[in-house]
C-alpha positions in Angstrom: -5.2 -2.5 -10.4 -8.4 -3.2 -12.5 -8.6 -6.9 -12.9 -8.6 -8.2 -16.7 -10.1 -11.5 -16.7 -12.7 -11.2 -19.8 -11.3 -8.2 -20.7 -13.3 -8.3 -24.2 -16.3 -9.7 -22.4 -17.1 -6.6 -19.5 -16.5 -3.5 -18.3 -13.1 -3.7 -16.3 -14.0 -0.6 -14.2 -16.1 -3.7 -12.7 -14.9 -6.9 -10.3 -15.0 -10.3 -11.4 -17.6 -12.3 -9.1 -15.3 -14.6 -8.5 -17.4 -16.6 -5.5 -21.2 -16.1 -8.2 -19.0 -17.7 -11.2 -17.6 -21.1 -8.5 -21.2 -21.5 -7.2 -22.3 -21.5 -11.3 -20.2 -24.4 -11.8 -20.6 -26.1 -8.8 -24.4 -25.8 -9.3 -23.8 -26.9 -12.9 -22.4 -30.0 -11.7 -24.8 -30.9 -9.3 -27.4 -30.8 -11.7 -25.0 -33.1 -14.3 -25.2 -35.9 -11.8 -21.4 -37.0 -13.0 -19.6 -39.2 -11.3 -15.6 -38.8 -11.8 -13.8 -41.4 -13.9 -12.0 -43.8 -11.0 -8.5 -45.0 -12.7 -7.8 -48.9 -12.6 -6.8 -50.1 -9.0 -3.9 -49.8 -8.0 -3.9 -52.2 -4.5 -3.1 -48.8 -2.7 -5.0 -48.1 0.9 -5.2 -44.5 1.9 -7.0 -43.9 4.8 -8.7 -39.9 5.4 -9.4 -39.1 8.9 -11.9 -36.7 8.4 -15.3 -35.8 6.5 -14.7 -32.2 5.8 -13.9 -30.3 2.7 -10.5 -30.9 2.8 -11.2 -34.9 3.8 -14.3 -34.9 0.6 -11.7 -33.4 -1.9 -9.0 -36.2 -0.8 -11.1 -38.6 -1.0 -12.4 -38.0 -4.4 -8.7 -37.0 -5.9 -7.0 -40.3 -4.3 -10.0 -42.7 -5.1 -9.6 -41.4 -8.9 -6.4 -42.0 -9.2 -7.7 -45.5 -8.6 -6.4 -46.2 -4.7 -8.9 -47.7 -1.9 -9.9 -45.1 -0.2 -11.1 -45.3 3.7 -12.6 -42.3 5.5 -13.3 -42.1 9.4 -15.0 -39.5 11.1 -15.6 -39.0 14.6 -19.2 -38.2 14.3 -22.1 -40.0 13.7 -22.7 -38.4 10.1 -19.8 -37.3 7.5 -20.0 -34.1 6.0 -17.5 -31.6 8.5 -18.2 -28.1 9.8 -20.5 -27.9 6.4 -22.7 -30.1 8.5 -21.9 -29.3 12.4 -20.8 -25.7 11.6 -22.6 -24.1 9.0 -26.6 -23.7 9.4 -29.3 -24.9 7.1 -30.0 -21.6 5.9 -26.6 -20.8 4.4 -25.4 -24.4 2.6 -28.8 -27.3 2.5 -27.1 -30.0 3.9 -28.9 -31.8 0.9 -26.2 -30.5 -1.2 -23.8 -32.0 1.3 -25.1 -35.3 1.3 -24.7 -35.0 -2.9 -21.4 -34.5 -2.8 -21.2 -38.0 -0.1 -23.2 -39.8 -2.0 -20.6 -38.8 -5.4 -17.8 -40.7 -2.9 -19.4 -43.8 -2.2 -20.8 -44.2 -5.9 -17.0 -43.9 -6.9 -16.5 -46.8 -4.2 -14.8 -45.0 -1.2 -15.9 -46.2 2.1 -17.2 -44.2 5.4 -17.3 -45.1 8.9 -18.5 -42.6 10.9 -18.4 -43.0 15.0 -14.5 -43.8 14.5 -12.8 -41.4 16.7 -8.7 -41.8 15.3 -6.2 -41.9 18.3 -9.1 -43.9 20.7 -10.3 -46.1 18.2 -7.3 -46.7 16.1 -4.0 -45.1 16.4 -2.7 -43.8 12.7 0.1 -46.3 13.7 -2.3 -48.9 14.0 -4.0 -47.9 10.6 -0.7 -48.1 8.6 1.0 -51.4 10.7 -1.9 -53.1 11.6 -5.0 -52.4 9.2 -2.5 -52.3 5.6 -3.0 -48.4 5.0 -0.3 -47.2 2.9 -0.5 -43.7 3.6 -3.1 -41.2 5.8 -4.3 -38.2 5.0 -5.3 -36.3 8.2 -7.9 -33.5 7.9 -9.3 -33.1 11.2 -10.1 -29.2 11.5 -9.8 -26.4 13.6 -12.4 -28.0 16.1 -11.5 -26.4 19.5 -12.8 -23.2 20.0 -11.0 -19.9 21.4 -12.4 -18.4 24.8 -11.5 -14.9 25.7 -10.3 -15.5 29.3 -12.4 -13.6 30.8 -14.6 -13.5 34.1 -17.8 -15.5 34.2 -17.5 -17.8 30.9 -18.3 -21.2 32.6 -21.8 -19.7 33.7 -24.8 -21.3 32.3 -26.0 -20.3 29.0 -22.5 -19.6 27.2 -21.6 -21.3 24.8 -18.5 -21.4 22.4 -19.7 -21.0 18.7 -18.6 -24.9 17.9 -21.1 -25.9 20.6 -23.8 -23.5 19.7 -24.1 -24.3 16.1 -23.1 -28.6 16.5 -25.9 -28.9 18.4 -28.3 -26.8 16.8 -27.4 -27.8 13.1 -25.9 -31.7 13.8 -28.0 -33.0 17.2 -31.1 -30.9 16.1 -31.4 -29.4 19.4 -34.3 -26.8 17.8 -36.7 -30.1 18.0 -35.4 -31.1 21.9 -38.3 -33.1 23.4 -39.7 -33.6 20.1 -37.3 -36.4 18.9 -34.2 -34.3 19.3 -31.8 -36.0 22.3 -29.6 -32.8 23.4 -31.0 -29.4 24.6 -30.1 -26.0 23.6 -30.3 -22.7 25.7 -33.4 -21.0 24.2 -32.7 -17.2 25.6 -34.9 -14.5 24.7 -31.6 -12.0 24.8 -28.4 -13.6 22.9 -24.9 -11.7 22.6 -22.8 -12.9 20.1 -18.9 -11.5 21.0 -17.0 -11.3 17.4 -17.1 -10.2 13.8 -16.4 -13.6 11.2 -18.6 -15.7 9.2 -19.0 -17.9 12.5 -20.6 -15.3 14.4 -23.0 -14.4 11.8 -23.7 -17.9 11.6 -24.4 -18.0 15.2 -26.6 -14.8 15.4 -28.7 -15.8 12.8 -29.4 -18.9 14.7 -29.9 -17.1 17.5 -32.7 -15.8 15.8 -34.4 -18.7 14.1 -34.5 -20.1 17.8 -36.3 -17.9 19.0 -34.7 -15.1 20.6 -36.1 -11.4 20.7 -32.9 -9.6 21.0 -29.6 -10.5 19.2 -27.1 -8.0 20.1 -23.3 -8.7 17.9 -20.5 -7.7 20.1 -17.2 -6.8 17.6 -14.3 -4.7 19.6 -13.6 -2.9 15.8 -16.0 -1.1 13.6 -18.0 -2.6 11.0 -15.1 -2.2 8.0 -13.0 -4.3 9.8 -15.3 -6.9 10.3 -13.7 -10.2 8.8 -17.5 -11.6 7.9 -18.0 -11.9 3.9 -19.9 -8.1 3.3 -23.3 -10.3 2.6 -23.1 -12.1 5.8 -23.2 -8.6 7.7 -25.9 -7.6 5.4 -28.1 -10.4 5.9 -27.4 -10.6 10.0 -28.7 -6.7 9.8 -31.5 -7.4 7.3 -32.6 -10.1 10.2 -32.6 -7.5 12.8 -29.1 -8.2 15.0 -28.6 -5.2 16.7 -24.4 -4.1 16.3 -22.4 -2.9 19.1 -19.0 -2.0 17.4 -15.8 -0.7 19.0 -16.8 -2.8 22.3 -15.5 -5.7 23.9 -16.7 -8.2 27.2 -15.0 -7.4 30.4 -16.6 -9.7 32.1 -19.8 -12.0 31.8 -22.4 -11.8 34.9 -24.6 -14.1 36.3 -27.5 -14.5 39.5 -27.4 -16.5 42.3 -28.0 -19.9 40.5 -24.9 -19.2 37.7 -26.8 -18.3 34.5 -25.5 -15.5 32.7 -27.7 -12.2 33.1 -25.4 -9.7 31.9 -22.0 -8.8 30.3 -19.9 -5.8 31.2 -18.0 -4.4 28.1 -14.9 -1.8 27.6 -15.3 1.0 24.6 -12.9 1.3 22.6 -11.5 3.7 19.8 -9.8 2.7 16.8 -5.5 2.8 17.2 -2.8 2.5 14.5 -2.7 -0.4 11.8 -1.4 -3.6 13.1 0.7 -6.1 11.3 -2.6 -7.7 10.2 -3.8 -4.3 8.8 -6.5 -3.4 11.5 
């Protein structure tokens, strides 16, 4: 059916930009510089465990409802997968660091380097440091591998590693004041069809590679990736290889990768998923 938000306002034969109108009224409060009214205290500890999305929203809801409100994250700068997982190029971690800054104004505190469950137990946070309740928003951090021959070879990589320590560690400047490396290969497969694996190919690129090939064992409608994401990874030049899938991944005598072996494939019936 023809959606019917503002009907009287536009033509209902077209969609409602639902993800252009959000980024209006994010970017209209960025520019506002507001920060939230904080209710009075209320002598209520809640402790986040995470510095994600999910951890930032928390943090802010909570601390305005006038509780004091701790977050700890494992790494050495808050901010989530929009800082370790999503590149420069597609969210300035400038806005990022906004949107931290908005906590600590409101008074919530951050320690970063606390890894919950080695540094302190949630028990520990609730019996022994006074939290009255924790709000865990760790993530989906550990990746999925395929199972396949030849994935511990040097030079792959699961997406989480790839992109944490090209966009968090700054691997790009290694030996320039940047402390861990990055494989800079002048041929880069990327095996998938999301977001992440745009986000990946695309850094590919702004390393340095010559080739990016984007491996995705469906065609291109199937493709989970927002349709912009596809269109910009094309624009870039990433060359896709649809309807193909890694066998197995081949490497020389000294265990770096070299080649993959892939399986064709043709399109079946629907699944429950609808591909």
């Amino acid at each position: 059916q023809t959606c019917t938000v503002g009907l009287k306002f536009k033509d209902t034969n077209k969609a409602v930009s639902i993800g252009r109108l959000e980024r209006f009224v994010a970017d209209l409060g960025q520019n506002e510089n507001g920060i939230p009214t904080v209710a009075p205290e209320t002598e209520m500890k809640v402790a986040i465990i995470g510095s994600g999305p999910g951890g930032i929203v928390a943090a802010a809801d909570t601390r305005r409802a006038g509780h004091d409100v701790t977050i700890f994250e494992a790494f050495h700068k808050p901010g989530g997968v929009m800082v370790y997982g999503i590149p420069e190029f597609r969210l300035p971690k400038a806005i990022v660091q906004k949107e931290i800054d908005v906590l600590t104004k409101m008074g919530v505190k951050i320690v970063c380097n606390f890894v919950v469950g080695r540094t302190r137990t949630v028990e520990q946070l609730m019996t022994e440091d006074g939290f009255d309740a924790v709000y865990i928003g760790v993530g989906a951090g550990l990746p999925r591998f395929m199972g396949i021959e030849g994935e511990s070879l040097v030079g792959v990589y699961s997406a989480n590693e790839y992109l944490t320590r090209a966009n968090l560690m700054k691997a790009y400047d290694f030996g320039k004041g940047a402390d861990t490396p990055i494989a800079r290969s002048k041929k880069v497969a990327v095996i998938g069809g999301g977001n992440v694996t745009m986000d990946s190919a695309r850094t590919a690129l702004r390393l340095g590679a010559e080739k990016v090939y984007l491996v995705y064992r469906r065609t291109e409608k199937e493709m989970p990736a927002r349709i912009e994401e596809v269109h910009h990874a094309k624009e870039e030049g990433v060359e896709f290889h649809i309807l193909q899938s890694p066998k197995r991944i081949i490497g020389d005598e000294n265990s770096r990768v070299t080649a993959i072996e892939c399986l064709k494939y043709r399109l079946g019936e629907l699944d429950e998923s609808g591909r």
